[in-house]
PASEBA-1860 file (N, C-alpha, C; in nm, 3 decimals):
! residues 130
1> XXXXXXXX> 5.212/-8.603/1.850/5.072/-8.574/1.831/4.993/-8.696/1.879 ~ 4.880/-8.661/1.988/4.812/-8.779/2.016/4.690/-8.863/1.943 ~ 4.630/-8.922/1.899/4.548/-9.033/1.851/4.421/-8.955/1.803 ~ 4.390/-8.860/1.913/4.270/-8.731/1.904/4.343/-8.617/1.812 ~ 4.404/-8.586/1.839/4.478/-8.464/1.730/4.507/-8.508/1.579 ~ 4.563/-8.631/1.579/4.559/-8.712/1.433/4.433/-8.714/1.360 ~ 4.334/-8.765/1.444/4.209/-8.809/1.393/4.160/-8.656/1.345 ~ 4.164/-8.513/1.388/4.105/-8.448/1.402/4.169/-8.343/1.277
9> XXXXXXXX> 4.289/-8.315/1.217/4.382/-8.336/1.146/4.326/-8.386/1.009 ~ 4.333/-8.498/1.003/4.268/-8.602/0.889/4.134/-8.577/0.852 ~ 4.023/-8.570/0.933/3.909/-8.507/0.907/3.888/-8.378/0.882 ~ 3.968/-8.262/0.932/3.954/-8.192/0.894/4.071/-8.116/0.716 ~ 4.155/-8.246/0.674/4.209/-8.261/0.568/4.167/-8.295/0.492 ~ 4.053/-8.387/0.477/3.935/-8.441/0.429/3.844/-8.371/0.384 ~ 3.754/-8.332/0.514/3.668/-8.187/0.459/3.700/-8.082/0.386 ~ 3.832/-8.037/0.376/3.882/-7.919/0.331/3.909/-7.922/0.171
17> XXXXXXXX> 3.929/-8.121/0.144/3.994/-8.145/0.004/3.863/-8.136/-0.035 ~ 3.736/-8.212/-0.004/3.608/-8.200/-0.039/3.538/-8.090/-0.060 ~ 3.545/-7.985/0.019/3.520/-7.834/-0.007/3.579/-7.767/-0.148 ~ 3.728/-7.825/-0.139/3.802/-7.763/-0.266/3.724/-7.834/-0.380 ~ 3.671/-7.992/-0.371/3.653/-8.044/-0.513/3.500/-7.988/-0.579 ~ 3.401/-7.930/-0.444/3.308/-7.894/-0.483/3.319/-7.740/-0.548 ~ 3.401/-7.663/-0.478/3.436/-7.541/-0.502/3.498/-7.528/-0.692 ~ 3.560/-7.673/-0.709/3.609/-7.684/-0.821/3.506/-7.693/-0.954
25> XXXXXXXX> 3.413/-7.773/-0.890/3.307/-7.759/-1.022/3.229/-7.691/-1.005 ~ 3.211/-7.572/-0.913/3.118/-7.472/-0.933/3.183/-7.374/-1.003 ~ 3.306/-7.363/-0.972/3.326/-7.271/-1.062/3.381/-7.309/-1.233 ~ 3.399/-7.402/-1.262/3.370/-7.437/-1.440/3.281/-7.387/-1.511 ~ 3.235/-7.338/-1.597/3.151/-7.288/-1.658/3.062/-7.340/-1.751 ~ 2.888/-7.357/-1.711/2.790/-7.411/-1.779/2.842/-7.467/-1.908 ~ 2.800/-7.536/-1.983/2.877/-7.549/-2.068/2.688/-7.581/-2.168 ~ 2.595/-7.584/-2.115/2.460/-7.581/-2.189/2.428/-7.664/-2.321
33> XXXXXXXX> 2.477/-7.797/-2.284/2.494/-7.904/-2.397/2.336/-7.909/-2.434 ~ 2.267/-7.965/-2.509/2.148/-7.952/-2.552/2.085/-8.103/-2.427 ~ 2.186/-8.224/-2.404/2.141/-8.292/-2.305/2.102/-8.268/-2.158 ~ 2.199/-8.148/-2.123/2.170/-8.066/-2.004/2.032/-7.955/-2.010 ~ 1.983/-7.967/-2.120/1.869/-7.863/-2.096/1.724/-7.968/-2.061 ~ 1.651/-7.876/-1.995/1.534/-7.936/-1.938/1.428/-7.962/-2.064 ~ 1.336/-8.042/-2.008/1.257/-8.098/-2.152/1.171/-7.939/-2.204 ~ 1.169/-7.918/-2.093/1.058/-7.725/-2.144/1.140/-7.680/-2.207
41> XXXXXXXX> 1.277/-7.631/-2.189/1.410/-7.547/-2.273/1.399/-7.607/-2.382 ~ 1.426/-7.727/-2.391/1.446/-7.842/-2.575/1.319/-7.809/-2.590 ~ 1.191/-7.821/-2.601/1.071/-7.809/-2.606/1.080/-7.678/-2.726 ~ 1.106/-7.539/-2.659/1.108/-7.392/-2.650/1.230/-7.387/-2.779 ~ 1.347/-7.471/-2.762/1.440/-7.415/-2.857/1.490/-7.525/-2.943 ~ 1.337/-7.622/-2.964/1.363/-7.685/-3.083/1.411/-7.682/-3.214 ~ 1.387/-7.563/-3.248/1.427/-7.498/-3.358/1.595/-7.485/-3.387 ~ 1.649/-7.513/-3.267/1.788/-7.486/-3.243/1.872/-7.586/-3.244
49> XXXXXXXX> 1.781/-7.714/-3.239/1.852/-7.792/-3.191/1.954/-7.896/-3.250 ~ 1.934/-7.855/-3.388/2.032/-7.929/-3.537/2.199/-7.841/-3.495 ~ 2.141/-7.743/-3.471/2.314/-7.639/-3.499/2.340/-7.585/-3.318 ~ 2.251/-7.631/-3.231/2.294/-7.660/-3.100/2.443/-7.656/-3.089 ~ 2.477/-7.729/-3.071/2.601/-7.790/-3.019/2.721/-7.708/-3.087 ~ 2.710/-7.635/-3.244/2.770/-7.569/-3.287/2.782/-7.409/-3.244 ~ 2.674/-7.409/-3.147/2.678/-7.255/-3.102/2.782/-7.188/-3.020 ~ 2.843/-7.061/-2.980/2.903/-7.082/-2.904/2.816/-7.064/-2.746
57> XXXXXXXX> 2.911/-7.082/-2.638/2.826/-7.109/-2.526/2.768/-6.951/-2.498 ~ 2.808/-6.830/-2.520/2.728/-6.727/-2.487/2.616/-6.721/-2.549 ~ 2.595/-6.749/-2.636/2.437/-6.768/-2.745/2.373/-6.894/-2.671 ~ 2.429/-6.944/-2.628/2.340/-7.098/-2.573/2.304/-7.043/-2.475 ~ 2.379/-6.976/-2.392/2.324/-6.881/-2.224/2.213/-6.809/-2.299 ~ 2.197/-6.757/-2.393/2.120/-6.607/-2.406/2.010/-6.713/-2.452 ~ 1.993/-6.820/-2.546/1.929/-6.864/-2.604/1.801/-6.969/-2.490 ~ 1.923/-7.011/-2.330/1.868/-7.048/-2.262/1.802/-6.911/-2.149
65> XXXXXXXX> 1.835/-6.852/-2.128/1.774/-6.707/-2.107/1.636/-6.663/-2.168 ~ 1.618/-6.704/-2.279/1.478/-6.668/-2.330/1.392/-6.797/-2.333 ~ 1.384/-6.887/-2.348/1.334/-7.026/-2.278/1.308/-7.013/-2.135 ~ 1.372/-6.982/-2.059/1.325/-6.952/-1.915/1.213/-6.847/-1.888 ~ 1.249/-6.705/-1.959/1.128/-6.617/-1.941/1.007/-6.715/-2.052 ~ 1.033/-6.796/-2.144/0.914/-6.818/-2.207/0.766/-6.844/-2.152 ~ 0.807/-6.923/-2.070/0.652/-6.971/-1.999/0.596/-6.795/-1.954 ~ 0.642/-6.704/-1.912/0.578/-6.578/-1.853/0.546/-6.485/-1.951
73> XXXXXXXX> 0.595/-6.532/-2.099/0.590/-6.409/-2.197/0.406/-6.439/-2.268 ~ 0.383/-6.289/-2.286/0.230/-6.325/-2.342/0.280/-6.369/-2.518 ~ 0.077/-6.455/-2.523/0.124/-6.581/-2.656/0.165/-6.472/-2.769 ~ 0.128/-6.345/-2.796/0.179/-6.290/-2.894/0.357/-6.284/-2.900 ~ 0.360/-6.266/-2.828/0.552/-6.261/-2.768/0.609/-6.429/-2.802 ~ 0.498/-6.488/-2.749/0.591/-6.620/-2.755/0.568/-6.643/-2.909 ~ 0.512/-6.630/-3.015/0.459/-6.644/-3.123/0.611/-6.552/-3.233 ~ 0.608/-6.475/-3.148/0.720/-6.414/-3.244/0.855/-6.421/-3.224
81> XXXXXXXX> 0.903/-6.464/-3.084/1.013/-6.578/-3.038/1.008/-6.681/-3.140 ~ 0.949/-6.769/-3.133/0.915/-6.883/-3.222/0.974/-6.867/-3.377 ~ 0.894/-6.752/-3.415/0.894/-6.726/-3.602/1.079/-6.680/-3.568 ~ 1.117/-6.585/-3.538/1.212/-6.525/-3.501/1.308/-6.622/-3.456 ~ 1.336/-6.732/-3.430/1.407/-6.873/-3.358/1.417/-6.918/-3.520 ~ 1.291/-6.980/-3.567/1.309/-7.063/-3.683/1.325/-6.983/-3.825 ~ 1.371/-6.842/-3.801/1.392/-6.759/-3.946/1.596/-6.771/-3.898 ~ 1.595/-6.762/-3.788/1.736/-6.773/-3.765/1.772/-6.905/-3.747
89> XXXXXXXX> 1.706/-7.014/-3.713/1.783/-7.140/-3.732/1.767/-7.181/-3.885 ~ 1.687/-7.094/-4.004/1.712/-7.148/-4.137/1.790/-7.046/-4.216 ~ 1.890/-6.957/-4.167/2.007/-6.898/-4.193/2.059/-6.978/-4.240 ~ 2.196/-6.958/-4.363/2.257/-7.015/-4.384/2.403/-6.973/-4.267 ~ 2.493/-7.035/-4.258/2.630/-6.948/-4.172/2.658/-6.838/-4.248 ~ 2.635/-6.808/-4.391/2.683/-6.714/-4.411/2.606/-6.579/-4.385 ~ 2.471/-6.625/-4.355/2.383/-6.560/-4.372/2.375/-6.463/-4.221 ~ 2.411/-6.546/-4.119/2.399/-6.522/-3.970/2.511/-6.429/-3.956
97> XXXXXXXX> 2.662/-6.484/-4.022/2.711/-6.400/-3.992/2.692/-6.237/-4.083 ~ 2.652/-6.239/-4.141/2.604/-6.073/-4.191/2.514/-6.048/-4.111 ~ 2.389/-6.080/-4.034/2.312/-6.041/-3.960/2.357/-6.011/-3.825 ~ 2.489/-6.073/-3.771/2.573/-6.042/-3.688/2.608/-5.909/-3.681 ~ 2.682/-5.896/-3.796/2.742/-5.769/-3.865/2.673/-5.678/-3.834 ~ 2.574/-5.639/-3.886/2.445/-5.541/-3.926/2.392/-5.521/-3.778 ~ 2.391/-5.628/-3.711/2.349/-5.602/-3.520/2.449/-5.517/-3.497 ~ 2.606/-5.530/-3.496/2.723/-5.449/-3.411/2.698/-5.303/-3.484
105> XXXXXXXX> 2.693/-5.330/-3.624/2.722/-5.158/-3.698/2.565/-5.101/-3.618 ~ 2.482/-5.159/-3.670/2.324/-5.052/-3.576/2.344/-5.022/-3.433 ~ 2.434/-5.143/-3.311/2.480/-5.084/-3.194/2.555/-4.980/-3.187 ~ 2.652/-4.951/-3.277/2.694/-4.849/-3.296/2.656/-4.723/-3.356 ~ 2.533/-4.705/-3.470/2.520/-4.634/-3.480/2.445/-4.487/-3.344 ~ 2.404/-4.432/-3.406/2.374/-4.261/-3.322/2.249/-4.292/-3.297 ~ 2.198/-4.281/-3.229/2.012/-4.300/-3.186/1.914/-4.258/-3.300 ~ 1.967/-4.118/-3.300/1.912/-4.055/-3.474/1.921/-4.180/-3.575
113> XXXXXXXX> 2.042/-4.191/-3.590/2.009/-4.312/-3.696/1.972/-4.372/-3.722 ~ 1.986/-4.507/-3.612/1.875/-4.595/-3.581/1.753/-4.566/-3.618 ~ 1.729/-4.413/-3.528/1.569/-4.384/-3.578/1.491/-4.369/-3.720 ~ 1.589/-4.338/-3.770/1.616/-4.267/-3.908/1.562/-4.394/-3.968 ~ 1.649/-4.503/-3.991/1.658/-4.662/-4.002/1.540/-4.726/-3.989 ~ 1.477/-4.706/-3.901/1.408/-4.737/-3.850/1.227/-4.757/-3.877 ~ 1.217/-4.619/-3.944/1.147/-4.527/-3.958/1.124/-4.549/-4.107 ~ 1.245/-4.575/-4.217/1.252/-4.641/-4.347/1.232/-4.758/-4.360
121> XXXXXXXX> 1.230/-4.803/-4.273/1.204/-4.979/-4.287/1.095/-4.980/-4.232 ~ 1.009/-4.914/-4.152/0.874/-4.934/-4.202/0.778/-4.869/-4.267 ~ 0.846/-4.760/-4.340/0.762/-4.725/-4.497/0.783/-4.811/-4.594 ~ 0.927/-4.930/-4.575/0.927/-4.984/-4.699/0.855/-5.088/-4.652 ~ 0.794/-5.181/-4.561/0.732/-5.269/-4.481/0.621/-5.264/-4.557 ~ 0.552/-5.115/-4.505/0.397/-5.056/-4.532/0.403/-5.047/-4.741 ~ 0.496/-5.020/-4.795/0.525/-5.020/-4.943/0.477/-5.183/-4.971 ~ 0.562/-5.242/-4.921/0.546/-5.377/-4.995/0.395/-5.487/-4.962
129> XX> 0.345/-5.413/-4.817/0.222/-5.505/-4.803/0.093/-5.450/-4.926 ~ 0.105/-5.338/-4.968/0.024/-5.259/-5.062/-0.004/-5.326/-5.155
END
């Protein structure tokens, strides 16, 4: 092999390991540490940010997911994000996980039901502001 074929070889052994190492950390997965979020995200999900790190990372995606639409949501929306953030970051664990619960069984229930559900919880809503 001549001096040109070596050189050409090597550089292109080079480029290829470099391709692989970038290829390597793109594909790792976000991992959404509370230091990696932008000052608007920490800003938005202050409320979060004691039991942060304890979340798992799909709730940190979803949690950074609604911080991103925040700036576009109207202030009534962002107002009830907010209340809705800090009624769930003053959960206790035990508390979250029953509200967990109660999310999967209502995904499952029948549309009727839901509606049904639905429909009782705000006569008892309208009961108790009376």
């Amino acid at each position: 092999m001549n001096r040109r074929a070596a050189c050409r070889a090597l550089l292109g052994l080079g480029l290829w390991a470099m391709a692989g190492a970038a290829g390597a950390q793109k594909r790792q997965p976000r991992r959404y540490t509370w230091a990696e979020l932008t000052a608007t995200q920490q800003e938005v999900l202050a409320p979060l940010k004691s039991d942060w790190e304890n979340l798992p990372i799909e709730r940190r995606r979803n949690w950074v997911g609604i911080a991103n639409r925040y700036p576009k949501m109207a202030q009534v929306e962002q107002e009830r994000v907010q209340k809705r953030m800090q009624r769930w970051a003053n959960l206790s664990p035990e508390q979250r996980a029953r509200a967990r619960e109660n999310y999967r069984r209502m995904a499952k229930a029948s549309a009727e039901k839901r509606r049904r559900l639905r429909q009782q919880w705000a006569e008892y809503q309208a009961q108790k502001a009376r």
